[in-house]
C-alpha positions in Angstrom: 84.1 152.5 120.5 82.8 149.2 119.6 84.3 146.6 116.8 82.4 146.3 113.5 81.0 143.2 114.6 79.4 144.2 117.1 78.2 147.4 116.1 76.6 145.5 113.0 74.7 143.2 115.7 73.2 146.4 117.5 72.4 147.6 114.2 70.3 144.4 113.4 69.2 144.8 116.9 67.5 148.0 116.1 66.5 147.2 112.9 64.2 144.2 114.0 62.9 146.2 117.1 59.1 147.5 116.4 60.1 150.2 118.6 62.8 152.2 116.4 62.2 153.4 112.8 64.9 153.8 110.3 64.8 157.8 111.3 65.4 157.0 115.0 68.8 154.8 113.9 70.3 157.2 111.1 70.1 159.8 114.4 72.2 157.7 116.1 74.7 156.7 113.7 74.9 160.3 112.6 75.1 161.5 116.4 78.1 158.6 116.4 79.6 159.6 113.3 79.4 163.5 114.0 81.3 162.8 117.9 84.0 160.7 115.8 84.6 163.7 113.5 84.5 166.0 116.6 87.5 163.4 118.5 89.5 163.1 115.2 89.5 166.9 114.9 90.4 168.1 118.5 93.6 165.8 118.0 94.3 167.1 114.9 94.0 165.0 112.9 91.9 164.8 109.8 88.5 163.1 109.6 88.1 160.8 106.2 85.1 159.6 105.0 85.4 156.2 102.8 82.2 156.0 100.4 82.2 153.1 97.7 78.2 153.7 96.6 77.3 150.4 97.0 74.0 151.4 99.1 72.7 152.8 96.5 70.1 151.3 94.5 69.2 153.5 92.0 72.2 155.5 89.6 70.5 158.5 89.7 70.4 159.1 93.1 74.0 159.1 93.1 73.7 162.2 91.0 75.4 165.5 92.0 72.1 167.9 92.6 74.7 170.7 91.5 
């Protein structure tokens, strides 16, 4: 697994490549993310998601569709 750092710079990497479009990296962090959870929970131990909602721009789309 890579540091923060570097996984930001791969990020902006993609991000600035003609090539890739926002759908094409959310697959890949989501593909990342979804192995994590899968490691975390063949150990045992519990998978924890940490979400501020500082991405979002807008309050409504914070809103519980419930």
């Amino acid at each position: 697994m890579l540091s923060v750092d570097a996984d930001a710079k791969q990020i902006s990497r993609l991000l600035h490549a003609a090539a890739w479009s926002a759908d094409d990296i959310n697959a890949i962090l989501w593909q990342q993310a979804d192995a994590q959870v899968h490691r975390l929970t063949s150990a045992g131990e519990p998978a924890v998601l940490v979400w501020d909602g500082s991405v979002w721009k807008k309050p409504e789309s914070q809103a519980n569709p419930e």
